[in-house]
N, C-alpha and C positions, 0 to 999 in steps of 0.2 A: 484314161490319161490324166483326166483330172487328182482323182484321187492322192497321189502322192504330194498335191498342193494344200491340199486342205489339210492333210497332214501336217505338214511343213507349216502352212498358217496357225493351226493348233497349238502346235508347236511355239511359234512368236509370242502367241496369244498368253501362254501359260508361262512365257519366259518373263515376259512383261508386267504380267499380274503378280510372280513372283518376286521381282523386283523393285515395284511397287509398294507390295506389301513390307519385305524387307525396310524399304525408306519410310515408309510409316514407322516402323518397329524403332525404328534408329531415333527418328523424329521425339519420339514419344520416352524413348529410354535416355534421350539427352533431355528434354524436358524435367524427369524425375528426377534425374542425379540435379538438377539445378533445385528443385525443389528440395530435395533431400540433406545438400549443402545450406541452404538456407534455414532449413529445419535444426539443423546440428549446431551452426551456430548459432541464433537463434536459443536452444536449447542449454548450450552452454553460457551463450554470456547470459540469459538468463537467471544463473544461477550464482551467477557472479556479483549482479546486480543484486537480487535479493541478501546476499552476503552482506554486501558493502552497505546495502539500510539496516539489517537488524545491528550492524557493527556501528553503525551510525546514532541509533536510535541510543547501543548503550555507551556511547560517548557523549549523548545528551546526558544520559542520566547520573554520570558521573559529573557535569557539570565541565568536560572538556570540549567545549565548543569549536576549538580550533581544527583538532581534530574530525570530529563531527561536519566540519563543512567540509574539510577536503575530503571524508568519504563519499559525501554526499555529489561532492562535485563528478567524482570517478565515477560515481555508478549513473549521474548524467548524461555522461559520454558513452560510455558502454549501452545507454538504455537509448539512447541514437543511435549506435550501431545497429540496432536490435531494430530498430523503427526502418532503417532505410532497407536494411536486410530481405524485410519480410512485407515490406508495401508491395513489392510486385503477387505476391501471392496470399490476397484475404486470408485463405482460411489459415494461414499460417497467421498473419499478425491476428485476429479475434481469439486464437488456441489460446488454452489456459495457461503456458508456461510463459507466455508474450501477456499475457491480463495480469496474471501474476506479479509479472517482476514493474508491470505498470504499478500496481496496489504498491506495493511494498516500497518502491521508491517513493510515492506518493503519501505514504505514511508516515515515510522517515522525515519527510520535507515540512509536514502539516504538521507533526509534532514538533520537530524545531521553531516552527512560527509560535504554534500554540506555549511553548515556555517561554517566549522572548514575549510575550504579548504582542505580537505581530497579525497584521490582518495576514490571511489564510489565502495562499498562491492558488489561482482557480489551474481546472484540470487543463484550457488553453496555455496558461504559464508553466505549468509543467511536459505539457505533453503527452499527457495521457488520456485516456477516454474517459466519460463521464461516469460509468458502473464501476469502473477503477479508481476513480478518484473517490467515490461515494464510499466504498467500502475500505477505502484506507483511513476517510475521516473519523466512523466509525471505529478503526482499531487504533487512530489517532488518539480520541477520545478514552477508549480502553488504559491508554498506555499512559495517561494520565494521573489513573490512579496512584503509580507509583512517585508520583512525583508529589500528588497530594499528599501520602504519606510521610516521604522525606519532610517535608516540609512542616509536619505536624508533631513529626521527632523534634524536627530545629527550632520546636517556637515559635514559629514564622506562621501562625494560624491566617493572619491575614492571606499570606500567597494563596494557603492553601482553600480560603474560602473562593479566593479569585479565579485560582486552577476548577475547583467545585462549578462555578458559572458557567465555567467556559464547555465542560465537560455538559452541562444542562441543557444549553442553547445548542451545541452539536444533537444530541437528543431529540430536541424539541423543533428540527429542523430536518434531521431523518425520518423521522415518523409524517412527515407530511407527504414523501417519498411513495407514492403508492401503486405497485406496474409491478409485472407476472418477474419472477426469477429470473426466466429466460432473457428479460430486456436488464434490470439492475445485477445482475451477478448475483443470487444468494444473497441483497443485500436486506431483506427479514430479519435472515437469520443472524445476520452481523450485528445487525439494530437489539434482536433481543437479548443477543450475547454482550451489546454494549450496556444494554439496561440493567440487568444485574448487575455487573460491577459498577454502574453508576450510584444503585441505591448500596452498596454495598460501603462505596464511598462517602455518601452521604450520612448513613448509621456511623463510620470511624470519625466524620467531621464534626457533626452533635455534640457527640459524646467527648471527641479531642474540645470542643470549644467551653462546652460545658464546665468540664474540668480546669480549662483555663483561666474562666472567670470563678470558678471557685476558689482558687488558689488565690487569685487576687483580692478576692472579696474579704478570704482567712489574713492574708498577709495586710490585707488593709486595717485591718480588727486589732491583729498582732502590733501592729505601727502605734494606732491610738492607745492601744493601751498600756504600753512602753511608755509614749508622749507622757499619760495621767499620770501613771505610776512616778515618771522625772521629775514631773512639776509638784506633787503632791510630795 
């Protein structure tokens, strides 16, 4: 007589565990879609923001500042988005495409300081993590070059020995940087890619300066000897 109970209890048993399980399943697939949402955004303004620095970066080098800050400002606000977005889920903000769009705002911002001759916005003032700031100063420092150059077309050798220092002592400040990849982001790799073009800059500064004081040395000769030739 029993038998048909235990059945029946079996029964419960296995209705319960199924519906259980079910509400785990739900549990866990509403969890991802928020994750997932997160991720997407995230992902895209990600990519927005990096837009809006490198569009930033050559509105620096056109010498359109106006411009330049209000890109700057947009991809501020979108890189908050991004920040509040993916704080509920680590591994979402540490991901490369949330480090990334950190660096490259970070770049755009530390280059703008760096051509006003402005002290350097720490990665608290910006907002970013410290391996992201690290590795935008570095391509800060990189982006320099261009500007030393302009500056060596216009004559302006002084800037460009000024931008040259400034380019040196980022250098000379990275390299004291010393912790596994994993902890700075690849930022070796950044440093040695900045080191090339630093000496690379410093061969076109030489040579641009060189040339400068030659010309002044010939044009000084040319003067005096106009002068004798007047007076005689």
């Amino acid at each position: 007589m029993t038998q048909p109970e235990s059945r029946h209890d079996d029964a419960n048993t296995a209705g319960s565990s199924a519906a259980a399980l079910s509400t785990t399943i739900d549990g866990i697939i509403g969890r991802f879609e928020s994750v997932n949402a997160a991720r997407d955004h995230a992902i895209t303004t990600g990519r927005q923001v990096i837009r809006l620095a490198a569009n930033t970066v050559r509105a620096l080098h056109r010498g359109d500042h106006e411009s330049a800050a209000t890109l700057l400002d947009e991809a501020s606000v979108l890189l908050a988005e991004i920040r509040a977005t993916t704080a509920p889920y680590p591994a979402l903000y540490w991901a490369g495409y949330v480090q990334d769009a950190m660096k490259e705002y970070a770049e755009a911002a530390i280059t703008a300081n760096l051509l006003a001759d402005r002290l350097l916005p720490s990665p608290d003032a910006l907002k970013v993590e410290d391996a992201a700031w690290l590795n935008a100063l570095a391509e800060a420092g990189s982006e320099l070059r261009r500007a030393v150059l302009d500056r060596l077309r216009a004559d302006r050798h002084m800037e460009g020995e000024r931008l040259l220092t400034r380019m040196d002592e980022i250098y000379a400040v990275l390299v004291t940087v010393d912790f596994p990849d994993a902890i700075t982001g690849g930022l070796r790799r950044t440093t040695d890619q900045f080191r090339a073009v630093l000496e690379r800059t410093r061969g076109d500064v030489t040579v641009a300066v060189r040339q400068h004081r030659l010309e002044l040395a010939l044009r000084s000769v040319d003067e005096r000897l106009r002068s004798a030739q007047s007076n005689g």
